[in-house]
C-alpha positions in Angstrom: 0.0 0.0 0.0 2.8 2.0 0.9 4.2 1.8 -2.1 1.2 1.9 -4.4 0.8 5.8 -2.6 4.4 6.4 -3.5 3.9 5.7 -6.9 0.8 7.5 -8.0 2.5 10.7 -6.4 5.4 10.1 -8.2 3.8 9.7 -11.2 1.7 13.1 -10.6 4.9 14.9 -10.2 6.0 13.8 -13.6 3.1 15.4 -15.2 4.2 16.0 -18.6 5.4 19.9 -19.3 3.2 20.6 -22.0 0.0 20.5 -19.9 1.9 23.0 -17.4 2.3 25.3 -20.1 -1.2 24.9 -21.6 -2.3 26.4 -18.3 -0.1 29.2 -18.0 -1.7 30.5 -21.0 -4.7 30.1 -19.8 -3.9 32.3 -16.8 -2.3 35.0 -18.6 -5.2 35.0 -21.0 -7.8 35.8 -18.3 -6.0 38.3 -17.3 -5.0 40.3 -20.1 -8.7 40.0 -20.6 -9.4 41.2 -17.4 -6.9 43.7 -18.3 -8.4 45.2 -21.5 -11.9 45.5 -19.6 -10.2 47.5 -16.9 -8.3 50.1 -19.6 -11.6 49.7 -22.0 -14.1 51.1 -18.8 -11.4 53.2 -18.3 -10.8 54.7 -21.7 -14.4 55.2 -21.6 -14.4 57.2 -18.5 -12.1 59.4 -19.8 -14.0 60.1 -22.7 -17.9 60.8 -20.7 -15.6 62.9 -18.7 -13.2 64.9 -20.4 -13.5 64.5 -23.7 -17.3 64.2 -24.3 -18.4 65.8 -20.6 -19.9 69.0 -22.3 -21.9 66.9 -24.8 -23.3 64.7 -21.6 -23.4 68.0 -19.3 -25.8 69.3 -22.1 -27.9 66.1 -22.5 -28.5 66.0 -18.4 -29.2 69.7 -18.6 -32.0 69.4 -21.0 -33.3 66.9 -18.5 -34.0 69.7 -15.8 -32.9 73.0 -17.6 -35.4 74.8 -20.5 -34.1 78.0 -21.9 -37.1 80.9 -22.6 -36.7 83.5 -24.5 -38.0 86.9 -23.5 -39.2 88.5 -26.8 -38.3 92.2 -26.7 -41.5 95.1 -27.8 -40.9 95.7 -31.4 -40.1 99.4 -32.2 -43.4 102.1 -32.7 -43.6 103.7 -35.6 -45.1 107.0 -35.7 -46.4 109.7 -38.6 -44.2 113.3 -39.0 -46.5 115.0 -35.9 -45.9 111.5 -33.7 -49.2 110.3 -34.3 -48.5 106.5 -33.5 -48.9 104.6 -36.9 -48.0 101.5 -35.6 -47.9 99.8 -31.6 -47.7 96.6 -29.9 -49.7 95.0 -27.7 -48.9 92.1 -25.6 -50.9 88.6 -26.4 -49.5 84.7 -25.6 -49.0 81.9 -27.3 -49.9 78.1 -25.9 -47.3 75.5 -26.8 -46.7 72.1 -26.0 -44.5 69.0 -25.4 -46.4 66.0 -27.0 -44.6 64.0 -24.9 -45.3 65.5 -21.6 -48.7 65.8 -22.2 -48.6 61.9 -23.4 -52.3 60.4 -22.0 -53.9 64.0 -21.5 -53.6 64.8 -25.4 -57.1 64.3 -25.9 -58.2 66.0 -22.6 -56.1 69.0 -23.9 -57.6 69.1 -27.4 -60.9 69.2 -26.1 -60.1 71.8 -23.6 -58.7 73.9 -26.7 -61.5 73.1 -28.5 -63.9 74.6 -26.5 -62.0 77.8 -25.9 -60.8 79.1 -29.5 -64.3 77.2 -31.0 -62.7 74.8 -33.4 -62.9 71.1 -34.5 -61.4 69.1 -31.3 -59.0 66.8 -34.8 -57.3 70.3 -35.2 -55.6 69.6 -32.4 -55.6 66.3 -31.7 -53.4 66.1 -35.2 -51.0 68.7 -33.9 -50.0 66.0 -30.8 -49.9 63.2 -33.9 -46.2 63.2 -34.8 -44.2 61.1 -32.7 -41.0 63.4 -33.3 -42.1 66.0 -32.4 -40.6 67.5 -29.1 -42.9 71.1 -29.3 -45.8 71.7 -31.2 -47.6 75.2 -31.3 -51.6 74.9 -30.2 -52.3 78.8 -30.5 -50.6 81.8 -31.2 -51.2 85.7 -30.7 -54.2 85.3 -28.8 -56.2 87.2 -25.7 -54.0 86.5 -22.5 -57.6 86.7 -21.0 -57.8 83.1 -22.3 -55.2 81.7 -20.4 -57.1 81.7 -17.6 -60.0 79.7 -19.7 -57.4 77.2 -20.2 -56.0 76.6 -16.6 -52.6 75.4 -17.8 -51.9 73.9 -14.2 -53.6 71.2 -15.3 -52.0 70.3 -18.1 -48.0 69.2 -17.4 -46.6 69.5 -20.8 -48.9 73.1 -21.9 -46.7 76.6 -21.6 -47.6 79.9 -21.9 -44.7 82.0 -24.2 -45.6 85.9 -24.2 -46.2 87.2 -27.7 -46.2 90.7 -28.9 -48.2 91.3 -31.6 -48.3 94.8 -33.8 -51.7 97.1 -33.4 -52.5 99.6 -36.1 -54.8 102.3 -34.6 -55.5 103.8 -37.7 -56.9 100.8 -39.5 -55.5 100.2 -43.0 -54.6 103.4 -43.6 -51.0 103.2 -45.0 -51.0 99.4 -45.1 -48.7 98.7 -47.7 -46.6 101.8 -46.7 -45.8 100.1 -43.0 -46.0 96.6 -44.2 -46.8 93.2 -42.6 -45.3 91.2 -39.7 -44.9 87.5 -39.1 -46.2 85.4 -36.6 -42.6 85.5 -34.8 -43.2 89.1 -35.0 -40.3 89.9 -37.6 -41.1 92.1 -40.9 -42.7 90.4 -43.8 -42.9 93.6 -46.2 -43.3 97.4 -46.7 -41.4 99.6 -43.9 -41.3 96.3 -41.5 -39.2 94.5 -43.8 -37.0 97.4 -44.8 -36.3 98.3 -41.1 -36.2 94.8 -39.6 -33.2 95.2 -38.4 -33.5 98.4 -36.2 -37.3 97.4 -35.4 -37.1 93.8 -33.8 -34.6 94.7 -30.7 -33.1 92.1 -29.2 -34.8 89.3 -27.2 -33.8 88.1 -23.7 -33.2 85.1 -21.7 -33.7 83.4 -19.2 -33.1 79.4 -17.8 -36.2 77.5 -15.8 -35.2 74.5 -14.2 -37.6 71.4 -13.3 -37.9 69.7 -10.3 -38.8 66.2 -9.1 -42.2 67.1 -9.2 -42.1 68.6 -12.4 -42.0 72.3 -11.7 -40.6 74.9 -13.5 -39.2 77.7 -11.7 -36.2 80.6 -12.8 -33.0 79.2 -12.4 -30.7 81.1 -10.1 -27.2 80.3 -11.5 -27.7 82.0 -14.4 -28.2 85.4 -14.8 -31.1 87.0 -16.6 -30.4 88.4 -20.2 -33.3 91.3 -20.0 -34.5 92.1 -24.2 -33.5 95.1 -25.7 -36.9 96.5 -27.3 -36.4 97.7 -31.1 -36.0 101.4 -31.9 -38.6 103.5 -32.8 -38.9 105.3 -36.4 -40.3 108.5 -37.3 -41.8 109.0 -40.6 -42.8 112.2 -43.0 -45.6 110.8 -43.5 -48.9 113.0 -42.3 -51.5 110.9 -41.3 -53.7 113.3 -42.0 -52.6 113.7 -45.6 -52.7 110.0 -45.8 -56.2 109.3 -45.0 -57.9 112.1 -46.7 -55.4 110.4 -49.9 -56.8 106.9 -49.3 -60.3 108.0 -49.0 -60.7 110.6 -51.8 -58.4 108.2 -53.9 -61.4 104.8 -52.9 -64.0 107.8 -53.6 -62.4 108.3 -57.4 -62.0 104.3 -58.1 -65.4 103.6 -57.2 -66.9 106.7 -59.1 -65.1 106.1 -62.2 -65.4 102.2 -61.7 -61.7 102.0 -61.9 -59.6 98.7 -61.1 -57.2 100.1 -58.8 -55.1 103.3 -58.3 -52.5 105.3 -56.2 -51.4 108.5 -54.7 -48.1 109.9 -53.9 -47.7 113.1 -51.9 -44.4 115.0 -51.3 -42.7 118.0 -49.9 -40.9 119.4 -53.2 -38.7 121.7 -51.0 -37.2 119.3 -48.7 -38.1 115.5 -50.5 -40.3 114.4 -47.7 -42.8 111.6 -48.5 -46.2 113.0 -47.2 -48.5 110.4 -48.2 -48.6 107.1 -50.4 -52.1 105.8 -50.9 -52.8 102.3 -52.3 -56.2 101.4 -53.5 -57.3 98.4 -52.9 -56.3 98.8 -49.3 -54.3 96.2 -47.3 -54.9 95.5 -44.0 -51.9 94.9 -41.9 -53.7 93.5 -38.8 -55.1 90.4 -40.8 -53.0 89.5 -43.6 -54.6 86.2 -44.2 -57.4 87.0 -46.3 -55.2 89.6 -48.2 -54.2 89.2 -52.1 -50.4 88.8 -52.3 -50.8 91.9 -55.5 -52.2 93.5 -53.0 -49.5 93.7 -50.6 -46.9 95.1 -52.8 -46.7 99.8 -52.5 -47.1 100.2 -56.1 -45.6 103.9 -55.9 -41.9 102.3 -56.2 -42.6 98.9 -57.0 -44.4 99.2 -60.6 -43.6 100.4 -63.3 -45.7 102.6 -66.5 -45.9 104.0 -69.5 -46.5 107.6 -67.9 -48.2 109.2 -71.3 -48.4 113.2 -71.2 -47.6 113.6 -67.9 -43.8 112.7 -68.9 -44.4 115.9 -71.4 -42.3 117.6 -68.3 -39.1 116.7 -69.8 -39.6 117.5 -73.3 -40.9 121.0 -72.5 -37.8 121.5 -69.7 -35.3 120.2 -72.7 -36.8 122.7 -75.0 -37.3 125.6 -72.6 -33.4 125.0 -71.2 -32.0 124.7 -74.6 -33.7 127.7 -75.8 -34.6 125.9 -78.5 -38.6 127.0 -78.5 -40.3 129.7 -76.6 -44.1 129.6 -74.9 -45.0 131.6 -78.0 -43.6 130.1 -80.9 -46.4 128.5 -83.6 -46.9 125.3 -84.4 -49.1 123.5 -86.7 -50.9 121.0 -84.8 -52.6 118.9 -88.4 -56.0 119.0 -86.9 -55.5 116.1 -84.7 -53.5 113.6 -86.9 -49.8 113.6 -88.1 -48.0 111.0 -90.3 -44.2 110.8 -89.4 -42.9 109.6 -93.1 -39.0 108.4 -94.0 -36.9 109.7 -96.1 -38.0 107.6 -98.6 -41.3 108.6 -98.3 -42.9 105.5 -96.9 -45.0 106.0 -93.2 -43.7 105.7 -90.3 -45.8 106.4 -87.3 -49.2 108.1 -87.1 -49.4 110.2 -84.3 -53.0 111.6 -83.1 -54.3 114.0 -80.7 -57.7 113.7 -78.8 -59.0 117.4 -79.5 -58.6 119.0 -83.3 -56.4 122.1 -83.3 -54.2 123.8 -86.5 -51.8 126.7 -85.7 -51.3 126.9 -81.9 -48.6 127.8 -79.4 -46.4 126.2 -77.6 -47.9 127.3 -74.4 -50.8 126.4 -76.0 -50.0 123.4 -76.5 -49.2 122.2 -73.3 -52.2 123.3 -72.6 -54.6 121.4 -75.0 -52.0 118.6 -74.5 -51.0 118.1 -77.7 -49.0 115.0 -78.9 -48.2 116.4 -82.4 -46.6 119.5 -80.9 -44.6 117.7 -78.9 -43.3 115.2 -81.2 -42.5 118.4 -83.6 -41.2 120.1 -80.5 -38.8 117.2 -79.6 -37.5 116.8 -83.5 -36.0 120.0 -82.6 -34.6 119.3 -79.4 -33.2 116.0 -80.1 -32.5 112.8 -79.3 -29.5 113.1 -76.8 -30.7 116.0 -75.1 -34.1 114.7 -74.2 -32.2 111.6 -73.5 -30.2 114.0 -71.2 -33.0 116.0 -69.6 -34.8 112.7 -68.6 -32.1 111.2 -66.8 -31.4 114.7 -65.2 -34.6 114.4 -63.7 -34.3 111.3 -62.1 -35.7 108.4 -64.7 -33.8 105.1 -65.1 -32.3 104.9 -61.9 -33.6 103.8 -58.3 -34.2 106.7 -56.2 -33.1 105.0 -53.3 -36.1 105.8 -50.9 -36.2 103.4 -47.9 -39.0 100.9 -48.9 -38.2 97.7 -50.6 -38.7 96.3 -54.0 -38.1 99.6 -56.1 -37.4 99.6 -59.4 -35.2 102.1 -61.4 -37.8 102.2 -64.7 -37.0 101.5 -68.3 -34.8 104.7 -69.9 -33.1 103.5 -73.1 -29.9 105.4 -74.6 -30.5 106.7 -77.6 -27.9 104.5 -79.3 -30.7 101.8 -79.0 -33.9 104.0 -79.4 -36.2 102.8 -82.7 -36.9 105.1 -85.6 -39.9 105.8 -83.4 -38.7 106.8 -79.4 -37.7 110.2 -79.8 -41.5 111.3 -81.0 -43.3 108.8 -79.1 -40.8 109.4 -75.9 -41.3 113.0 -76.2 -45.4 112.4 -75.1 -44.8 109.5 -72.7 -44.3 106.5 -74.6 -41.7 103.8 -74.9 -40.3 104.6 -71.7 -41.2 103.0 -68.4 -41.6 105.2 -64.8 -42.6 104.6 -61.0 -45.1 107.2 -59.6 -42.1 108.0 -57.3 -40.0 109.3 -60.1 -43.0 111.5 -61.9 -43.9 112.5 -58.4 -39.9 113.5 -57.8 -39.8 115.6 -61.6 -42.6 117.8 -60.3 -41.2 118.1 -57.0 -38.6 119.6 -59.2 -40.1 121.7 -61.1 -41.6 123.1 -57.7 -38.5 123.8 -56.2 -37.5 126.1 -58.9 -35.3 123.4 -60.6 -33.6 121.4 -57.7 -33.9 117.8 -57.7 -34.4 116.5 -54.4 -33.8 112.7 -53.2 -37.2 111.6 -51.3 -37.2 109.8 -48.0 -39.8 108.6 -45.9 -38.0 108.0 -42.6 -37.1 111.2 -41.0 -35.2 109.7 -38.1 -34.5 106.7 -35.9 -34.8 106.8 -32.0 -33.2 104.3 -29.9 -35.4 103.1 -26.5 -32.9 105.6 -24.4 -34.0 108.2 -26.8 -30.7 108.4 -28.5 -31.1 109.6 -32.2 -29.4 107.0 -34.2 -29.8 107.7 -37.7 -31.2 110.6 -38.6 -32.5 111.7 -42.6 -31.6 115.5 -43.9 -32.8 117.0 -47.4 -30.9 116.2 -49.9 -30.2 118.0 -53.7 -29.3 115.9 -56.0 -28.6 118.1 -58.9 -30.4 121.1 -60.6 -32.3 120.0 -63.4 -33.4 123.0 -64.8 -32.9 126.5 -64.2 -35.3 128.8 -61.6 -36.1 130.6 -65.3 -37.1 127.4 -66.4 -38.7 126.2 -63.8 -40.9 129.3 -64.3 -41.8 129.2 -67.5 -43.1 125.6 -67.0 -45.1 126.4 -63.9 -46.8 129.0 -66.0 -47.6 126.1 -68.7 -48.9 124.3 -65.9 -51.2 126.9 -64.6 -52.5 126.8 -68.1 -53.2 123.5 -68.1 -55.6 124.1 -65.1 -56.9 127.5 -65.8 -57.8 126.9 -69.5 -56.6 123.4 -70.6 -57.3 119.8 -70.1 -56.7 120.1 -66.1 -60.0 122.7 -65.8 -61.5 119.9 -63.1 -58.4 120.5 -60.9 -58.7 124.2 -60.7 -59.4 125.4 -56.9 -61.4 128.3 -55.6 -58.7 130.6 -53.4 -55.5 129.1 -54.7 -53.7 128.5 -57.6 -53.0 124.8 -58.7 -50.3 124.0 -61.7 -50.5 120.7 -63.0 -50.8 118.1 -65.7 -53.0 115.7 -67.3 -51.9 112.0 -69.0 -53.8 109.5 -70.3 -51.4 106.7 -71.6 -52.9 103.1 -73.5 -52.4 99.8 -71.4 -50.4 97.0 -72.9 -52.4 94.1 -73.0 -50.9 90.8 -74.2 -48.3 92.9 -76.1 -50.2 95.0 -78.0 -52.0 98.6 -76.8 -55.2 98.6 -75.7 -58.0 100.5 -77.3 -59.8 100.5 -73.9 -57.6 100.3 -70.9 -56.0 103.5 -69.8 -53.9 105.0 -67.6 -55.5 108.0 -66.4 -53.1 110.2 -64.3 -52.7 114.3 -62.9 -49.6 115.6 -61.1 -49.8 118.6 -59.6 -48.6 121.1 -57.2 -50.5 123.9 -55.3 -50.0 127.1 -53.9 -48.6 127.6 -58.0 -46.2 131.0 -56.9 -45.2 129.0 -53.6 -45.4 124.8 -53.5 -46.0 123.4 -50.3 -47.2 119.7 -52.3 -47.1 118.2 -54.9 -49.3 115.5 -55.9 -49.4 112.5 -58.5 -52.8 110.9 -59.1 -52.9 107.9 -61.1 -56.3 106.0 -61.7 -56.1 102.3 -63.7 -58.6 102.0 -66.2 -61.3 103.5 -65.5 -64.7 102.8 -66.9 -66.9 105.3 -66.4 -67.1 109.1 -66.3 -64.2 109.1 -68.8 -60.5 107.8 -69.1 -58.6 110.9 -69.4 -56.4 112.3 -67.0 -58.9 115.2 -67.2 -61.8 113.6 -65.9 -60.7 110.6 -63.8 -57.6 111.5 -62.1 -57.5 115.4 -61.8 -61.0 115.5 -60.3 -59.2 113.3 -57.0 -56.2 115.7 -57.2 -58.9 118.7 -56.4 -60.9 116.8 -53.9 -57.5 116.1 -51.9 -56.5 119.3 -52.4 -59.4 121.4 -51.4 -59.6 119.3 -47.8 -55.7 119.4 -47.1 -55.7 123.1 -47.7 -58.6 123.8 -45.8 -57.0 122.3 -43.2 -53.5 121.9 -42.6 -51.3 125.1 -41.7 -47.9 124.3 -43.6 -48.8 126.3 -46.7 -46.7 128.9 -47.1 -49.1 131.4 -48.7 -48.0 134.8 -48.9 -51.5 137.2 -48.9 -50.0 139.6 -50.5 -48.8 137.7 -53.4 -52.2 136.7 -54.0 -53.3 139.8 -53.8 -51.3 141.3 -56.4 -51.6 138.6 -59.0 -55.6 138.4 -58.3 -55.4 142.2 -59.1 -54.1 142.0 -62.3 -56.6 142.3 -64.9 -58.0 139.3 -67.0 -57.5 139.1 -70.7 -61.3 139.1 -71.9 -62.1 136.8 -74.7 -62.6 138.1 -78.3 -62.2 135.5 -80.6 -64.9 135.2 -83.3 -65.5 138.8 -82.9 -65.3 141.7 -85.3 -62.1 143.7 -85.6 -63.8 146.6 -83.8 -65.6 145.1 -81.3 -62.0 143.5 -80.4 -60.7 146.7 -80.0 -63.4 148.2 -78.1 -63.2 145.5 -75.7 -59.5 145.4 -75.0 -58.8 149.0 -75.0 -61.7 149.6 -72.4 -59.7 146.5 -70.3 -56.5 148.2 -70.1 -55.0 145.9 -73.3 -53.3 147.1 -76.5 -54.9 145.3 -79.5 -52.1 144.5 -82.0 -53.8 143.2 -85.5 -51.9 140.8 -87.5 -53.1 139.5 -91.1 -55.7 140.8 -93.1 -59.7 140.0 -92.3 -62.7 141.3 -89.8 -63.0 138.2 -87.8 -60.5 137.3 -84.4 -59.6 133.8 -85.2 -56.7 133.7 -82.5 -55.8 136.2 -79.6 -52.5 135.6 -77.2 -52.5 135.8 -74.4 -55.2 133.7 -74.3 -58.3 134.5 -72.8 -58.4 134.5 -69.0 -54.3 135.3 -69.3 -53.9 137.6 -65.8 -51.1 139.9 -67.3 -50.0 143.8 -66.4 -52.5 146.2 -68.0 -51.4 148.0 -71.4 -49.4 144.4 -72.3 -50.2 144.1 -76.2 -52.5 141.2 -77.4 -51.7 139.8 -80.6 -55.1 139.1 -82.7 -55.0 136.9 -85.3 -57.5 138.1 -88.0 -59.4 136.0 -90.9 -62.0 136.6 -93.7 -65.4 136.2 -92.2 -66.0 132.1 -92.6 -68.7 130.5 -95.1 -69.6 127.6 -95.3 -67.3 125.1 -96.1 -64.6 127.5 -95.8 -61.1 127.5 -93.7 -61.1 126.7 -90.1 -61.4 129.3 -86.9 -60.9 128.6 -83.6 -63.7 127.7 -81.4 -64.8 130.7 -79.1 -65.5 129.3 -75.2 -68.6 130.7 -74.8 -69.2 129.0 -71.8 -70.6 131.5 -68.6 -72.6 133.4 -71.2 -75.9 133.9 -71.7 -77.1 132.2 -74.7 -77.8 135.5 -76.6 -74.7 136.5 -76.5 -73.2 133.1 -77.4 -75.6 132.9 -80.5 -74.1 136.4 -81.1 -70.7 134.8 -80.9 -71.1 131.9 -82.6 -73.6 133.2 -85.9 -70.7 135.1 -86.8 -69.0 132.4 -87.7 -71.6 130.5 -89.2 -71.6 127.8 -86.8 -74.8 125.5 -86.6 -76.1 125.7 -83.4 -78.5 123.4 -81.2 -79.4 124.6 -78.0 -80.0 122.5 -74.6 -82.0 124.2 -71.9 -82.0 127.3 -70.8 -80.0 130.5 -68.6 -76.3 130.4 -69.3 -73.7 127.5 -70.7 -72.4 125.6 -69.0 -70.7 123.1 -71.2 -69.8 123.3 -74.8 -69.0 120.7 -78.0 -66.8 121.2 -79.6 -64.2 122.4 -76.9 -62.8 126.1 -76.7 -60.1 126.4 -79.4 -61.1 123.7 -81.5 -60.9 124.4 -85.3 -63.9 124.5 -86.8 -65.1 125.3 -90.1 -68.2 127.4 -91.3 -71.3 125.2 -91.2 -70.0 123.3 -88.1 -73.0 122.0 -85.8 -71.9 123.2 -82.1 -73.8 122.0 -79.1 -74.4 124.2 -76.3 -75.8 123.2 -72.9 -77.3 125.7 -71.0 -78.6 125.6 -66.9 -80.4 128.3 -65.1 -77.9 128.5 -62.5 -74.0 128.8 -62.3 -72.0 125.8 -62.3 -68.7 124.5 -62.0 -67.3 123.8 -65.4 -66.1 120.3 -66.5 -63.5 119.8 -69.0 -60.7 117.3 -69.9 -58.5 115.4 -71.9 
């Protein structure tokens, strides 16, 4: 036994070394293992803590920490007299995390439901996406509704203030100030423009979350109060702006117009007064309006202006001293053919009212096309080219509102064989209101081109001024001469021409008519018209001047004349009974309502001419041969110094069938004496009712021919007259 035991233990110790070594490697193996574990947990220690501990820091901040923004009070903007155009008001918004709520989403939709009265699947599907971590339920409303709601019972529902913009004066100005966004930034108009110095600077603050779900302010971080926007001054006159907007709805819907605008501006200094869009935006509830509609037409669109673009053709002539007011030209009795060289037409150029030998003042006044086409043969292509950039067309004005564009003003190296004529009248050339509006401005200030602006200054909330708007000349155009001499046309135009339904009672207006053919599909119209009148009033002192422009109107007429100018007086008879910035000098009223009137004697005999001028204070001066005043100048109405000389044109007395006359206005007369008038010329009349006339066909100055049947309209009782181009 003894030595059995021996044996096995002797045989155990000689274990083969192989085996030994097969467990070594065993050991070693678990423990490298063990090993990598240990440097693997470790590795990954050091990067959750050091290299990745922000990422992590952030991820258990979200847990318990929610940053909230403090929205800051968007800047006011208010009118030239700080009339407050546009305010804020504050209102909340209801948000919510979907997974919060979790259970209680239905519970929450029908508690919305019942508040804001809508279908409870509106917001039922706004808890619907899974991925969602907020969702808005309402936005800008009542904060009186919060307490409807009762958010306490609702984990997951927040309250987030929300300013919203208020516009006490309605939709006056809407496109003007522009729209906002429901994150309160600007969307278009002056909001867009001025975002930037408008929307302030929100603030912040951190809420932290309990274990029962709480939020409450966070006190290791500090509060970031908002810095509230700046506020903005404007020209504008809010006053100006709604009698604008309503005399400009009053004209669209009495000449069953499409739309329309008005532009207002202080010639001396280049401030905006008024723009006036029609139809009307309304910045509080943008939702229901047409995106067309949104867009301030004054600088964003662009037209064929027609004869109110006439300004730069008579300024290139008048500078050039290439015509004066009372040089003659043939106007062809309505109808000119432009012919080549070779002989072959060109371009037929027409005019609305019939007239032969005329003046130029003349016709400015009559608006005649053929005149001016003749008139800009003489002046030429690069100087009208010249003129019209002088005054401002084909570039940007660079007014503070966005999406203007700069108009269509080709060199004459790539002008047609027709431009210069049909330019010289308003045609082939494109213009923003803004620029027609600034070339009368011009002519106001005696010449100097100013650059309009609309903000007048920028006020921070510690009232620091921090941009601040100053007149600014751009360039003379023309000279203070000139300038004169055109004023005087337009005075014309108003007095005796196609602007007679602009004239006001008490002060003088000068101004000008167009009427310019729509392009439709490519081709012009025969029936949509741009009817338009810029003007400026007190004449011998401008405080304003004023573009009217009326799209296609339908009724009442499509001139100039009788759609737009008729706006132009209403809005100028209630601003000048009303506001005090005129700067109307009494006494030069006075003086020029003193001088005498020119009194009308064409169609009279050579002797009764006479008679009557001499006994006014006038020095007849006869030229050709005949017994019959065919033509007088200064025209009749003229307010010149006594013993000035009036040249009469004298003719044969008419037959029938024989060479034209001008028409006499015989309107303010009693019939007998415009039968008297009128059966010296042989003119067939027909009478309408009874008293004096009050309206005439054909027009004053007409050319007529012996044999001619003239209707006059007669009323018992004086009214205002009414006529237009």
């Amino acid at each position: 036994m003894i030595r059995i035991g021996r044996t096995a233990q002797s045989k155990a110790k000689e274990a083969p070394p192989s085996s030994i070594q097969e467990g070594n490697r065993r050991v070693l193996a678990v423990k490298a293992t063990l090993l990598l574990f240990f440097v693997l947990v470790a590795l990954r220690l050091v990067q959750i803590q050091v290299v990745d501990s922000g990422k992590y820091r952030d991820l258990a901040r979200r847990q318990y920490e929610k940053p909230q923004e403090i929205p800051a009070q968007r800047g006011t903007i208010f009118d030239r007299a700080g009339h407050p155009l546009v305010t804020n008001a504050r209102f909340i918004s209801f948000g919510a995390d979907p997974a919060m709520v979790g259970e209680r989403s239905g519970d929450v939709a029908e508690r919305f439901a019942s508040v804001f009265n809508r279908p409870r699947v509106f917001y039922v599907e706004k808890f619907s996406g899974a991925s969602r971590h907020f969702v808005w339920l309402e936005r800008g409303v009542n904060p009186a509704t919060e307490g409807r709601i009762n958010i306490a019972e609702f984990p997951g529902v927040i309250t987030i203030p929300a300013p919203m913009r208020l516009y006490p004066y309605g939709r006056v100005a809407g496109q003007l100030l522009g729209l906002t966004g429901v994150d309160n930034d600007g969307l278009s108009g002056l909001e867009l423009e001025l975002d930037s110095l408008l929307r302030g600077q929100n603030g912040r603050l951190i809420l932290q979350r309990d274990g029962l779900n709480r939020q409450r302010q966070s006190v290791d971080y500090p509060r970031v109060d908002p810095v509230d926007g700046d506020a903005v001054n404007l020209t504008i006159d809010v006053e100006y702006q709604s009698i604008a907007e309503e005399e400009l709805r009053k004209g669209i819907e009495r000449n069953k117009a499409e739309s329309g605008l008005v532009a207002m501006m202080d010639p001396a200094t280049g401030e905006v007064l008024a723009m006036a869009n029609y139809p009307q935006m309304n910045p509080a509830d943008p939702s229901g309006t047409d995106p067309l509609t949104v867009r301030n037409r004054v600088v964003t669109d662009m037209f064929e202006p027609g004869s109110v673009f006439k300004v730069v053709t008579a300024s290139a002539a008048l500078e050039g001293k290439k015509v004066d007011l009372a040089q003659k030209f043939n106007a062809e009795q309505g109808s000119y053919t432009v012919r080549l060289p070779n002989g072959k037409k060109r371009n037929t150029i027409t005019d609305t009212h019939k007239h032969g030998i005329i003046s130029f003042l003349e016709a400015m006044e009559v608006s005649s096309n053929i005149v001016m086409a003749k008139v800009s043969d003489i002046v030429g292509a690069d100087a009208l080219f010249t003129m019209a950039r002088a005054f401002g067309f084909g570039t940007a004005t660079g007014i503070e509102l966005p999406g203007e564009v700069r108009g269509e003003l080709k060199h004459p190296t790539q002008w047609s064989s027709t431009t210069l004529n049909s330019m010289a009248y308003g045609y082939e050339v494109g213009v923003t209101p803004l620029q027609i509006l600034s070339a009368y401005s011009a002519v106001a200030n005696h010449g100097i081109l100013m650059k309009p602006f609309v903000v007048r200054n920028v006020v921070a909330p510690d009232n620091t001024v921090v941009a601040e708007h100053r007149p600014e000349p751009i360039r003379r155009v023309i000279s203070r001469n000139t300038a004169a001499l055109l004023t005087q046309m337009f005075r014309g135009v108003v007095e005796r021409g196609t602007g007679l339904t602009a004239r006001l009672s008490g002060v003088t207006v000068a101004g000008k008519t167009g009427t310019a053919k729509r392009v439709i599909d490519g081709k012009y119209s025969r029936n949509d018209y741009t009817a338009s009148f810029a003007g400026y009033f007190p004449a011998q002192d401008p405080a304003v001047v004023c573009l009217v422009m009326i799209e296609n109107p339908r009724d009442r007429g499509y001139t100039g004349g009788l759609a737009a100018a008729p706006v132009f007086k209403a809005i100028a008879e209630r601003i000048y009974a009303t506001s005090g910035r005129f700067r109307v000098h009494p006494t030069d009223v006075q003086t020029e309502n003193a001088l005498p009137a020119v009194p009308d004697v064409t169609a009279l005999t050579l002797e009764a001419a006479r008679s009557l001028l001499s006994a006014a204070g006038f020095v007849p001066s006869v030229r050709g041969s005949g017994i019959i005043v065919v033509r007088q100048s200064p025209s009749p109405g003229t307010r010149v110094p006594g013993r000035t000389p009036v040249e009469l044109t004298m003719s044969d007395e008419p037959s029938r069938g024989g060479g034209p006359v001008a028409m006499p206005d015989v309107r303010g007369e009693s019939i007998r004496r415009a039968l008297t008038r009128l059966a010296v010329l042989r003119l067939d009349v027909v009478i309408q009712g009874s008293g004096v006339v009050i309206a005439q066909d054909p027009q004053p100055r007409e050319q007529v021919r012996g044999g001619t049947r003239v209707l006059i309209r007669c009323e018992p009782r004086n009214l205002s007259l009414v006529t237009a181009n």
